[in-house]
C-alpha positions, -999 to +999 in steps of 0.1 A: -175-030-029-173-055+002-148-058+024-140-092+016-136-081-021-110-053-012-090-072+005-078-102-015-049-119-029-028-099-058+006-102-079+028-070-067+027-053-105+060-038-095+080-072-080+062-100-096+052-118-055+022-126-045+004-111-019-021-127+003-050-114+021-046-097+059-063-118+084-064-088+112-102-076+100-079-044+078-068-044+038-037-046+024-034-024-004+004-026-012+032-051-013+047-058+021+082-069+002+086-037-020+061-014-009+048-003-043+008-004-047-010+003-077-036+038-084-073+020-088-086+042-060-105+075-063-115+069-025-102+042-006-110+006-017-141+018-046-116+006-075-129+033-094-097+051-110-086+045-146-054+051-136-040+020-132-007+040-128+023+021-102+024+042-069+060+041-055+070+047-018+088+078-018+086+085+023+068+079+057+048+103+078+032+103+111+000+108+120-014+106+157-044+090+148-030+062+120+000+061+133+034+056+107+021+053+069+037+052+037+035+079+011+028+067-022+033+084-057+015+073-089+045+070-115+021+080-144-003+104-133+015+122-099-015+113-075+000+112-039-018+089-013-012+077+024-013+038+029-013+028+068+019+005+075+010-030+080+030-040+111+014-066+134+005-094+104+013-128+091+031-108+065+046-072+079+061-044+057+099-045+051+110-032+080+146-027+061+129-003+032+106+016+061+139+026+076+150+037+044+121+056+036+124+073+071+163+082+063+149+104+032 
């Protein structure tokens, strides 16, 4: 799958908004306004899984090398995955539900 392909416009499955493309070269893969994403990964950006499953924020962890990311739950299957926070874009995160996240 190209790049381009990966990373295009979506309706948030969770909160009904639409989601545009990032224009920093990198792929948004979750809704900057509520966070959720949705389980169509095996590996990151094939669009493989049958899943199809919601995957809800349930924290934030550090890591030296990606720095802060979301964790993500599938709702229907369990699958846990690490999304990199999108901070310096036309569209950043919510900065309100990061801190929220952090607090847990």
């Amino acid at each position: 799958m190209s790049k381009k392909s990966e990373n295009s416009a979506f309706i948030c499955i969770n909160c009904k908004k639409e989601v545009v493309p990032l224009s920093n070269g990198s792929c948004r893969n979750h809704c900057p306004d509520c966070l959720h994403s949705l389980h169509v990964d095996d590996k990151t950006g094939d669009r493989q899984n049958s899943c199809h499953g919601i995957m809800k924020p349930i924290g934030i962890e550090f890591n030296t090398k990606k720095g802060y990311q979301i964790v993500h739950r599938c709702m229907k299957c369990g699958f846990i995955r690490l999304n990199k926070i999108a901070q310096d874009t036309d569209m950043p995160d919510n900065f309100d539900l990061i801190l929220k996240l952090m607090r847990k």
